[in-house]
MINUKE-661247 format. One record per residue (C-alpha): x, y, z; residue in one letter. Coordinates in nm, 3 decimals. Example, Ala and Ser with C-alpha at 12.3 -4.5 7.8 and 13.67 -1.06 7.14 Angstrom:
+---------+---------+---------+---+
!       u !       v !       w ! r !
+---------+---------+---------+---+
!   1.230 !  -0.450 !   0.780 ! a !
!   1.367 !  -0.106 !   0.714 ! s !
+---------+---------+---------+---+
END
This chain:
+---------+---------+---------+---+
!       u !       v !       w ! r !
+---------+---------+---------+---+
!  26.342 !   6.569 !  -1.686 ! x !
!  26.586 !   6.846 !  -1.600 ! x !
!  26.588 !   7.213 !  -1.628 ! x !
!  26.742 !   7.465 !  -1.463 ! x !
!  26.402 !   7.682 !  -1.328 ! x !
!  26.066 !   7.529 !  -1.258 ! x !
!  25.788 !   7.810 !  -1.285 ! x !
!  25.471 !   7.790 !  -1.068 ! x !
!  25.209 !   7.979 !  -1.318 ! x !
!  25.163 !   8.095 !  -1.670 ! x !
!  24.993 !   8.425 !  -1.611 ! x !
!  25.140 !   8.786 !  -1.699 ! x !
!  25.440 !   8.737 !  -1.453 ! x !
!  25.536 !   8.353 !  -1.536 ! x !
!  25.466 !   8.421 !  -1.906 ! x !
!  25.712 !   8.712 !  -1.888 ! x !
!  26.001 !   8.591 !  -1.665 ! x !
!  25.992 !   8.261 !  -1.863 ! x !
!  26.086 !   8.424 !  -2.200 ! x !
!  26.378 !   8.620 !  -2.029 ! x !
!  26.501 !   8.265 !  -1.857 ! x !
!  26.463 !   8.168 !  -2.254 ! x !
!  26.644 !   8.412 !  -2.416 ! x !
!  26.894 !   8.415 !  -2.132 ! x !
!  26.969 !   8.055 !  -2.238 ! x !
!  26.838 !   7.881 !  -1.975 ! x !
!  26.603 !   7.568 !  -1.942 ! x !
!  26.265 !   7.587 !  -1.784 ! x !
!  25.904 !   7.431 !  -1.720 ! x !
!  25.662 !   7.613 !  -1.615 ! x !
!  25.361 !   7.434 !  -1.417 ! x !
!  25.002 !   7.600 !  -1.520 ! x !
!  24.623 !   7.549 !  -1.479 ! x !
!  24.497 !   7.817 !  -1.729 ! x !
!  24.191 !   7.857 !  -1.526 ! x !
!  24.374 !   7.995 !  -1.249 ! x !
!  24.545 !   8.288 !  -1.389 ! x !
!  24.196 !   8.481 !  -1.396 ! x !
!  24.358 !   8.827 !  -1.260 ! x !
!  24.574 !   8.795 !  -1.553 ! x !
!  24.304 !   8.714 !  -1.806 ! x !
!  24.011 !   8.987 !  -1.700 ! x !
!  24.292 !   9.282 !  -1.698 ! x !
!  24.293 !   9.595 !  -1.936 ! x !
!  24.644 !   9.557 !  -2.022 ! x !
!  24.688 !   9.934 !  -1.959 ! x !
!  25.035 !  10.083 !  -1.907 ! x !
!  25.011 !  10.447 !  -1.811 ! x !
!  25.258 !  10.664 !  -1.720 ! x !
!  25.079 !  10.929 !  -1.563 ! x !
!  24.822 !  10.833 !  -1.268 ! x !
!  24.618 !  10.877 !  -0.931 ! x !
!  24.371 !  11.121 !  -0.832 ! x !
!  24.704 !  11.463 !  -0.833 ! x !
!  24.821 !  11.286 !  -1.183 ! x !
!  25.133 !  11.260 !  -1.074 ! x !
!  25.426 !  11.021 !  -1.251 ! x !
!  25.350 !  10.673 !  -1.179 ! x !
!  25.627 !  10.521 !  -0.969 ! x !
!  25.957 !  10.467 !  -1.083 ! x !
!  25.810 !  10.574 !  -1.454 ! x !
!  26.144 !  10.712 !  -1.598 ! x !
!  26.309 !  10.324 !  -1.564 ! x !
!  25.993 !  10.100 !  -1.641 ! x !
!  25.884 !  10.259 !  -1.903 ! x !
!  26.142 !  10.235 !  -2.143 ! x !
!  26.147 !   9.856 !  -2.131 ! x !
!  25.735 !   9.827 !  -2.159 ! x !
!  25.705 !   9.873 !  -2.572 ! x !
!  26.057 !   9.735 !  -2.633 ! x !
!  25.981 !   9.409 !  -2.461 ! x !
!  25.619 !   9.322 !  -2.545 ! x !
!  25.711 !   9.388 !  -2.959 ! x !
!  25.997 !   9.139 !  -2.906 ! x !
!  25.683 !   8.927 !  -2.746 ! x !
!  25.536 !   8.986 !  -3.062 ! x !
!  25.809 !   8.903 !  -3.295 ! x !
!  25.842 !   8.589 !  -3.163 ! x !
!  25.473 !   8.457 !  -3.141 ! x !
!  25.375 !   8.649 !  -3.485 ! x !
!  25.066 !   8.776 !  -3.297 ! x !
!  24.969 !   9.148 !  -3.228 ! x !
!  24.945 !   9.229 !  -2.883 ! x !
!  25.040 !   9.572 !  -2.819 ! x !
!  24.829 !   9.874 !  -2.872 ! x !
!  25.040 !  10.174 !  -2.845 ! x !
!  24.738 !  10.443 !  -2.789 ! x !
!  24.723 !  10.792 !  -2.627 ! x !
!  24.573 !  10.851 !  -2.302 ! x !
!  24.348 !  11.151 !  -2.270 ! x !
!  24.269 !  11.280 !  -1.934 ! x !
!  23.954 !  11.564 !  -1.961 ! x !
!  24.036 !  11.892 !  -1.652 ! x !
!  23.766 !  11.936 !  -1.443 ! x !
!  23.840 !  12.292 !  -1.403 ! x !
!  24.030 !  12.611 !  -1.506 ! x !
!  24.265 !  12.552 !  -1.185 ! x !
!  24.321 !  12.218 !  -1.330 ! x !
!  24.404 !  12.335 !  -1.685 ! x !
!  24.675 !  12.599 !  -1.552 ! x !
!  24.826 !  12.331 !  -1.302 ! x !
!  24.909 !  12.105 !  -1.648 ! x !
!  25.015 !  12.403 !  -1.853 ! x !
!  25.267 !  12.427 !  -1.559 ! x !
!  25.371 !  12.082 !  -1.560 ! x !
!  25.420 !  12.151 !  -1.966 ! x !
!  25.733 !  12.321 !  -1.849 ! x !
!  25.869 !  12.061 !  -1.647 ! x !
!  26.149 !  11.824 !  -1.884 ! x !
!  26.102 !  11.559 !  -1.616 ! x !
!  25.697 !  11.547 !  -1.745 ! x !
!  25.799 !  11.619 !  -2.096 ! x !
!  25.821 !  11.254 !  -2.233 ! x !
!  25.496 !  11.201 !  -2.106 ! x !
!  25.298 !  11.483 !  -2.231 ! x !
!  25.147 !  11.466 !  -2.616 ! x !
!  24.972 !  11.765 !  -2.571 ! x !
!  24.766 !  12.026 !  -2.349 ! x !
!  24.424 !  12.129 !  -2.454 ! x !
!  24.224 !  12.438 !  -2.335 ! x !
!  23.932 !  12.363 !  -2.536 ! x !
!  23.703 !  12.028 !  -2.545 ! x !
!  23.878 !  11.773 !  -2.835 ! x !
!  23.577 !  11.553 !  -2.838 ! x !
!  23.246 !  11.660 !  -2.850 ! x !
!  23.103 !  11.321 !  -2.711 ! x !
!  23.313 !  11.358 !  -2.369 ! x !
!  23.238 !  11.558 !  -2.103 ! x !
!  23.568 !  11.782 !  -2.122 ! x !
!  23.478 !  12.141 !  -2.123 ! x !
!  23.823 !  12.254 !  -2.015 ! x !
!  24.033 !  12.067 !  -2.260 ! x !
!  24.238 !  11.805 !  -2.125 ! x !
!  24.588 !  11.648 !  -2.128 ! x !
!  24.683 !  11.409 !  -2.386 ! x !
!  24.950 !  11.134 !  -2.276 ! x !
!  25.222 !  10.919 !  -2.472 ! x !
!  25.405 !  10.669 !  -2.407 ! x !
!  25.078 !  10.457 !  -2.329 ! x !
!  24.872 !  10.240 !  -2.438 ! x !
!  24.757 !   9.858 !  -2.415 ! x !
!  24.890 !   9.495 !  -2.460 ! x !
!  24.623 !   9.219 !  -2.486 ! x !
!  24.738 !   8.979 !  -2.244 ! x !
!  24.472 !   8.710 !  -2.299 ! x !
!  24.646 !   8.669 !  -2.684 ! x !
!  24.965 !   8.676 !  -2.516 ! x !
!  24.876 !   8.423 !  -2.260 ! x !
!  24.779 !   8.191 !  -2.518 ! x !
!  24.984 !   8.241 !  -2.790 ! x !
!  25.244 !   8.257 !  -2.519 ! x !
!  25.147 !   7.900 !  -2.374 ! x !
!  25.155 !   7.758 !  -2.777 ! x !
!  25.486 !   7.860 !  -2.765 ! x !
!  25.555 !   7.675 !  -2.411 ! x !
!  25.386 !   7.377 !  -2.567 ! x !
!  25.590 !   7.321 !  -2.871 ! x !
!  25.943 !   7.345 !  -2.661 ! x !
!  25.779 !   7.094 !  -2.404 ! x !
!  25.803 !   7.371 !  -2.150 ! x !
!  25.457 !   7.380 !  -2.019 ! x !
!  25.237 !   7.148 !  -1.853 ! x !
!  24.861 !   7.220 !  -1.784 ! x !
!  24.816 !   7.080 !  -1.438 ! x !
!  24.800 !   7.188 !  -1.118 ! x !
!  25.049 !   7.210 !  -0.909 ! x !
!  25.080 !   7.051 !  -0.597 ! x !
!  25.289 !   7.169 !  -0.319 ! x !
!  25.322 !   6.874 !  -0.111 ! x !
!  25.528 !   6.713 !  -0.381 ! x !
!  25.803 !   6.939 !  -0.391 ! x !
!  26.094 !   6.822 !  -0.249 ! x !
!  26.345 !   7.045 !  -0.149 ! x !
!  26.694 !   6.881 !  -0.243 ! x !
!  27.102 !   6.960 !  -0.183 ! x !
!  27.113 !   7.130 !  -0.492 ! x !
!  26.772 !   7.246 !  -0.629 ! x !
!  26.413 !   7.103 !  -0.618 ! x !
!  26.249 !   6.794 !  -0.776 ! x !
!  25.903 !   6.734 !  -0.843 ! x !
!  25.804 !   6.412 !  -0.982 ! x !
!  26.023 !   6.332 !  -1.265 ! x !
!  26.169 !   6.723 !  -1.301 ! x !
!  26.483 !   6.817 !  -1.123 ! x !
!  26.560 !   7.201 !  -1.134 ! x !
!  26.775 !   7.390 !  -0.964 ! x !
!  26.519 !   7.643 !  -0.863 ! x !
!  26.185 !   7.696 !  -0.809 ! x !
!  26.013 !   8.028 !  -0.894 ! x !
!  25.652 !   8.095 !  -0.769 ! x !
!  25.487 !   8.350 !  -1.055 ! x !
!  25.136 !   8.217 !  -0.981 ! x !
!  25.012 !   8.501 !  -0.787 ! x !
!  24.751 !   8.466 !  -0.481 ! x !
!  24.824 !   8.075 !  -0.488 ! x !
!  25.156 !   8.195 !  -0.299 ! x !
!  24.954 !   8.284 !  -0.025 ! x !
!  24.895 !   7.925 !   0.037 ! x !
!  25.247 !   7.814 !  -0.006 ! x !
!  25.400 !   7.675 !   0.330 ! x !
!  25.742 !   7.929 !   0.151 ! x !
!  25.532 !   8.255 !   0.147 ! x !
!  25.239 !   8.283 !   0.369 ! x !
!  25.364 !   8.498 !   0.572 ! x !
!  25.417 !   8.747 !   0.266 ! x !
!  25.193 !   9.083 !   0.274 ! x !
!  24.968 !   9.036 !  -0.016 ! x !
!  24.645 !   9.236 !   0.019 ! x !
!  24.438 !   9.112 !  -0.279 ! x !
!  24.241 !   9.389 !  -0.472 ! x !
!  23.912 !   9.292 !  -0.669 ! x !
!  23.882 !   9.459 !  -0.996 ! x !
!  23.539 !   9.427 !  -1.261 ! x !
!  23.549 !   9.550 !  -1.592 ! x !
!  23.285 !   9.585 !  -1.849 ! x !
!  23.299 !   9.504 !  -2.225 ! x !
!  22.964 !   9.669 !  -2.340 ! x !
!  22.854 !   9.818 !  -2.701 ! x !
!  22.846 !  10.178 !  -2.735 ! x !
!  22.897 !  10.455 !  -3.027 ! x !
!  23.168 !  10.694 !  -3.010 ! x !
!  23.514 !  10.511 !  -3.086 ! x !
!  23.802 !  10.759 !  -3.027 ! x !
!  24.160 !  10.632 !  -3.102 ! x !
!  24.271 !  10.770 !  -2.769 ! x !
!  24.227 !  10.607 !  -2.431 ! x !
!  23.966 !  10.799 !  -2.199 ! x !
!  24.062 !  10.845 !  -1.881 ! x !
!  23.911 !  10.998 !  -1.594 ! x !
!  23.703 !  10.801 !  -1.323 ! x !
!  23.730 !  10.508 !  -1.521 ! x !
!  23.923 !  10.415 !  -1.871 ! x !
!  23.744 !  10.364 !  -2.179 ! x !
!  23.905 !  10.160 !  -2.465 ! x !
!  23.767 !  10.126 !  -2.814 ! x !
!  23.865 !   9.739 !  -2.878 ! x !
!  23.956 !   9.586 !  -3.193 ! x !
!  23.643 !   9.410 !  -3.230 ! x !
!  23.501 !   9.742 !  -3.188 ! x !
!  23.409 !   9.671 !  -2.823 ! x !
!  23.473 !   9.927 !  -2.561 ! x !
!  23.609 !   9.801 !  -2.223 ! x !
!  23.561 !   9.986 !  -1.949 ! x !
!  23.766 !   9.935 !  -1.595 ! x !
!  23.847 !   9.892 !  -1.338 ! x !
!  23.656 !   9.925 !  -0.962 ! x !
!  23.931 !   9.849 !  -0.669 ! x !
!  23.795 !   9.665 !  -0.365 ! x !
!  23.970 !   9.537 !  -0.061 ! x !
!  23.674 !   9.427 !   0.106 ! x !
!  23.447 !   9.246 !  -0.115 ! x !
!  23.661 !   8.955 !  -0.273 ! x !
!  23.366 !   8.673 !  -0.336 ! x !
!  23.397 !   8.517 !  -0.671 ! x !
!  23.238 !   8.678 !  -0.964 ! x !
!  23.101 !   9.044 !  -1.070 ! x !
!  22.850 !   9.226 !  -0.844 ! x !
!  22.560 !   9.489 !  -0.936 ! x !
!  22.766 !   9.675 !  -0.724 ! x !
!  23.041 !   9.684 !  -0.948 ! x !
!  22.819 !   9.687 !  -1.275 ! x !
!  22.674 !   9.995 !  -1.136 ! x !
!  22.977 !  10.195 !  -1.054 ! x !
!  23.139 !  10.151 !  -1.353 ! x !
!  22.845 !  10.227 !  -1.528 ! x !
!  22.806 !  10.600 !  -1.329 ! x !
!  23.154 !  10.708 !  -1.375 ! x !
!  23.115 !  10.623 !  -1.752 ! x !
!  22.774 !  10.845 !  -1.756 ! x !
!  22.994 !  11.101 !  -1.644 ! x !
!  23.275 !  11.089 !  -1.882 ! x !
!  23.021 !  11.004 !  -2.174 ! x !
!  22.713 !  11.112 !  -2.121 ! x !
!  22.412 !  11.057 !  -2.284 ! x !
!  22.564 !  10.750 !  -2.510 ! x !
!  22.329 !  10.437 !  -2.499 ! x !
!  22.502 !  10.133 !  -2.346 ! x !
!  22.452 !   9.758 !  -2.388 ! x !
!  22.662 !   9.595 !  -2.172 ! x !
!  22.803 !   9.276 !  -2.323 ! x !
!  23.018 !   9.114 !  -2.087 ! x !
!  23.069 !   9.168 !  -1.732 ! x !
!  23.389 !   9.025 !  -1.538 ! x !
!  23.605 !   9.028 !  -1.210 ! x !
!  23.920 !   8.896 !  -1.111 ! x !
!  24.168 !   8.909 !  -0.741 ! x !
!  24.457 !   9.080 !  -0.836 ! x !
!  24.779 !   8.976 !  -0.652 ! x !
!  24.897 !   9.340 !  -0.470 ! x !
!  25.009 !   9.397 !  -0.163 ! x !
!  25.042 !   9.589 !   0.123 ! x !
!  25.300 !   9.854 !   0.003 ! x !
!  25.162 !   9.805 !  -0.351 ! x !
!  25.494 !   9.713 !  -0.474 ! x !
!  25.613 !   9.389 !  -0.603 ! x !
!  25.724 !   9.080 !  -0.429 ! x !
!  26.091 !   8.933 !  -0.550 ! x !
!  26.362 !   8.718 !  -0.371 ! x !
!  26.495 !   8.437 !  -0.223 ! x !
!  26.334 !   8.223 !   0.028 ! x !
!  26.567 !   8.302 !   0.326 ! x !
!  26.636 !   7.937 !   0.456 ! x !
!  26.544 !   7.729 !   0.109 ! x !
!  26.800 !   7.950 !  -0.133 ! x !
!  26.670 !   7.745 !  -0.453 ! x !
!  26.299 !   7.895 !  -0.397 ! x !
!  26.226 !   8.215 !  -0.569 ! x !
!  25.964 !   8.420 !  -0.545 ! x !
!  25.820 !   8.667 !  -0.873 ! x !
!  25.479 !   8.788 !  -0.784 ! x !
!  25.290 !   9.112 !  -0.635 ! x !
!  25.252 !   9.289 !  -0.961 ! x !
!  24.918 !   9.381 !  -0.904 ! x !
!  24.719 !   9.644 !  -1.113 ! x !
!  25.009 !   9.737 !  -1.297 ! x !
!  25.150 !   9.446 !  -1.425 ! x !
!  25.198 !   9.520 !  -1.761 ! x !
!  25.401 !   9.829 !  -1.658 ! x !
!  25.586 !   9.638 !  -1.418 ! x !
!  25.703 !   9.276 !  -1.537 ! x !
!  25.928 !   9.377 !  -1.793 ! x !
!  26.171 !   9.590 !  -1.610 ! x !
!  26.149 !   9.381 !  -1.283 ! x !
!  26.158 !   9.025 !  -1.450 ! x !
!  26.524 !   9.173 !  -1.583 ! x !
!  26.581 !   9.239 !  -1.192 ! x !
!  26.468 !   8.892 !  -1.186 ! x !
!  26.689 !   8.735 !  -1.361 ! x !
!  27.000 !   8.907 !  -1.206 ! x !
!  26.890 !   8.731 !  -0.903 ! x !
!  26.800 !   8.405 !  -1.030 ! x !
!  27.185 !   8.399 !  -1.218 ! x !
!  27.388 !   8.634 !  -1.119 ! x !
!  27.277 !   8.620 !  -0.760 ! x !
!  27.219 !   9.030 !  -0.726 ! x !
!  26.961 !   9.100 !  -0.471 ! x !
!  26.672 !   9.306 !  -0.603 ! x !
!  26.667 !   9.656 !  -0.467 ! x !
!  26.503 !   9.696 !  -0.123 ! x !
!  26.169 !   9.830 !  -0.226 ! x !
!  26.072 !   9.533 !  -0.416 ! x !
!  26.297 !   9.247 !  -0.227 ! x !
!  26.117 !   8.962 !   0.018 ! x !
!  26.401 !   9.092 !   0.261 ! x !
!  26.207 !   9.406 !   0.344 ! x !
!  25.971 !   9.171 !   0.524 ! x !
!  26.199 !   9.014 !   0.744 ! x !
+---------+---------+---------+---+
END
């Protein structure tokens, strides 16, 4: 079998640098085991354009966020699934100072596409938000476990997927491209986030792998709107609330903690208090960030026909489709992503 790009992983950055290679014309087969794309499947899916503890434009915002909606809805079109959620963000103040700082940043144009709305009085009664709060657009969610498998259907039907595990060893590194078994390509692009870090191609790469748990519990109050402060709170479409995400560095064993459980469940009390809970799921994944917390894209420097798409992190719904495009420049046009994202920055 021939193609022109063999893909290591179907999670949210294989999935989404396979359709461009698609629509770009090109040929590919992506190499999967569903079970490992876990960081993929226990994300929120939030894009948000406004973060941190100062609430400050999320990095780069003003170029990835015109591409987020745009891309995922021509996700959509194709699979004839719903997977975006295009939902304000509300952020409650936690003071008067607070309140004034966003009626200043009201002002500012280069805030303005971001900002719904500033309140100076409490817009739900059920949130703890006595100074108003700041109401966000161009946000939202995109269910990535329906994209993931309505996204691997898709592979399916174009033989361009095969669920097995890919094994490093028997990659062979030829004059003009890579074969593996019975596939020739004439590149090979690793999407399949930590399992780069055992590549003999990329070990040396920075990742610094973040744990994340989330909760999917039962609880009334079911706002249209995002809630955002400590933790976020979205009201499902199975009329579920998920609530996200803890960030640890240290503790990266398998599998939720009470630790985690009980964090989540503190911040929550504080943004909604005195709403009954009954948690109904509870579950972690390793996301793939890194040092720098930006992504990971380039060549190999001494194997030119291995690629590297990975590093996406926390924000990898945000992310993939404006850098995936930056992708593809390299992979056939030969551009070099810019320097704050490129492999090269490692050297």
């Amino acid at each position: 079998m021939e193609v022109d790009f063999l893909l290591i992983g179907q999670g949210l950055a294989g999935t989404v640098l396979s359709f461009r290679l698609l629509e770009a014309g090109k040929s590919v087969l992506v190499l999967d085991t569903p079970a490992q794309n876990k960081s993929s499947r226990i994300a929120a899916g939030l894009y948000n354009p406004v973060t941190g503890k100062k609430m400050v434009k999320t990095w780069m915002a003003d170029l990835l966020f015109p591409e987020i909606e745009f891309f995922y809805e021509k996700l959509e079109k194709l699979l004839k699934t719903k997977l975006l959620h295009k939902r304000n963000i509300y952020r409650p103040f936690l003071s008067i100072e607070e309140q004034n700082e966003w009626m200043g940043h009201s002002g500012d144009p280069g805030m303005g596409a971001y900002i719904e709305k500033i309140l100076t009085s409490p817009l739900y009664e059920d949130v703890y938000n006595p100074y108003g709060g700041v109401l966000l657009k161009n946000s939202g969610f995109l269910d990535i476990n329906a994209l993931l498998d309505a996204y691997s259907h898709y592979l399916l039907s174009q033989n361009a997927l095969r669920q097995e595990r890919f094994l490093e060893e028997n990659l062979i590194i030829e004059q003009n491209g890579v074969s593996y078994g019975d596939v020739l390509a004439k590149g090979v692009v690793y999407c399949n986030g930590l399992g780069a870090m055992e590549s003999r191609f990329f070990e040396s790469m920075p990742f610094a792998p973040v744990k994340g748990e989330i909760l999917d519990l039962e609880q009334d109050f079911s706002p249209e709107s995002i809630i955002n402060r400590g933790v976020f709170r979205i009201s499902l479409e199975n009329g579920l609330k998920r609530v996200g995400s803890t960030y640890s560095w240290h503790d990266l064993d398998i599998g939720p903690t009470e630790r985690g459980k009980n964090e989540l469940m503190e911040k929550l009390d504080k943004l909604i208090p005195e709403k009954s809970v009954e948690i109904i799921h509870h579950k972690s994944g390793i996301r793939p960030a890194t040092k720098d917390r930006r992504p990971l894209l380039g060549k190999h420097p001494e194997h030119h026909s291995v690629y590297l798409f990975n590093g996406l992190g926390a924000k990898g719904v945000s992310l993939a489709p404006y850098f995936s495009k930056m992708m593809i420049d390299l992979l056939l046009n030969g551009n070099e992503p810019q320097k704050e994202v490129n492999i090269n920055r490692y050297k």
